[in-house]
GUMAR-387612 format. One record per residue: x, y, z of N, C-alpha, C, O in turn; residue in one letter. Coordinates in steps of 0.001 Angstrom, whole numbers, plus 500000, padded with zeros to 6 digits. Atoms other than C-alpha are relative to their C-alpha. Example, Ala and Ser with C-alpha at 12.3 -4.5 7.8 and 13.67 -1.06 7.14 Angstrom:
<rs>
500890498810500000512300495500507800500900501200500000501936501181500665a/499180498810499940513670498940507140499230501090500730499739502198500899s/
</rs>
This chain:
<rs>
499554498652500266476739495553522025501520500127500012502212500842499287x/497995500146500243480589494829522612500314499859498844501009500836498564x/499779500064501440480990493741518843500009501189499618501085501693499296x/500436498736500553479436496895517853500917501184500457501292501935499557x/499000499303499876481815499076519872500994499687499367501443500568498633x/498795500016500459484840497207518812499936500188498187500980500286497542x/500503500071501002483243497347515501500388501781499364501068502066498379x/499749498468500390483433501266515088500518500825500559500107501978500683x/498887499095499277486450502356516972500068500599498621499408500477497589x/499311499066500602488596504806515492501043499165499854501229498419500815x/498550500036500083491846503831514327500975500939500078500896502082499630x/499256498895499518494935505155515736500754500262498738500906499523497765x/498976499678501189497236507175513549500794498748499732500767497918498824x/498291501362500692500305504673513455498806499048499296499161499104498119x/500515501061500508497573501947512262499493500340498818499493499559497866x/500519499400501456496040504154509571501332500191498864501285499893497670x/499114499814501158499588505187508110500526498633499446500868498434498281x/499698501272500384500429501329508538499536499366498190500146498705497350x/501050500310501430497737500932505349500007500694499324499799500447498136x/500065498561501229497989504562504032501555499575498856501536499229497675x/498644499613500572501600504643502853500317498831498825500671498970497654x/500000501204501402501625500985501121499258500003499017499611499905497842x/500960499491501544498978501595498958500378500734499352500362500548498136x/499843498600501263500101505084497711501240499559499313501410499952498159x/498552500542500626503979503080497142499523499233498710500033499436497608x/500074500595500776502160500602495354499197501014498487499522500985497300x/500644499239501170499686503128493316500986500782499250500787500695498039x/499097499599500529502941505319492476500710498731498757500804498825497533x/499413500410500976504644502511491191499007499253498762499651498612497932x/500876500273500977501603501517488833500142501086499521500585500846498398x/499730498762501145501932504880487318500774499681499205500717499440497999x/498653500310500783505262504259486914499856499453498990499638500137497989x/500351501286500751504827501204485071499207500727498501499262500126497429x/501011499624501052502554503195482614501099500863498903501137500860497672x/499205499205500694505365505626481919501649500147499989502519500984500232x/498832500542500155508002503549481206500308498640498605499531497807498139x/499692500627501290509614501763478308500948499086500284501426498732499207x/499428500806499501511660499471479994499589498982500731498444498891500288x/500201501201499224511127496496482220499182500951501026499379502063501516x/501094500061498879508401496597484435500274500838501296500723499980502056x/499718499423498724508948498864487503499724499524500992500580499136501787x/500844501058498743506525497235489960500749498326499691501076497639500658x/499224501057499840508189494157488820501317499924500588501802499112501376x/498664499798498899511366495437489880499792499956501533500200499233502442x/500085500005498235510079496714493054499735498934500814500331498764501878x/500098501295499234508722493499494146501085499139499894501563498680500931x/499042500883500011511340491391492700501400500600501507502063499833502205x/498920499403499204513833494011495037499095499929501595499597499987502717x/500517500169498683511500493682497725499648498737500798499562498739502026x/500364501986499430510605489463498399500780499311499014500453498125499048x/499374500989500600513023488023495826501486499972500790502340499145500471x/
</rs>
C-alpha cells in the first residue's frame, strides 16, 4: 500500500508550475513558428537557449 500512496499524492504548487510554464513557452513558441516568415522561432529559442 506505500506505492499506492506515493503513487497518488498531490503535487505541490512549485512542482506543478515547474511543468506548467515550460510547456505553455514551448506551445507559444510553436504558434509562433506558424506565424512567421522568417527563420524558425523555436529554432531560435533553442539555439538562444543550449547553443
Amino acid at each position: 500500500m506505500e506505492a499506492l500512496r506515493t503513487l497518488t499524492r498531490q503535487p505541490e504548487p512549485a512542482q506543478w508550475a515547474k511543468a506548467f510554464w515550460p510547456m505553455v513557452a514551448v506551445a507559444v513558441a510553436a504558434m509562433l513558428d506558424q506565424s512567421t516568415r522568417g527563420p524558425s522561432v523555436t529554432t531560435l529559442l533553442l539555439t538562444a537557449a543550449f547553443g
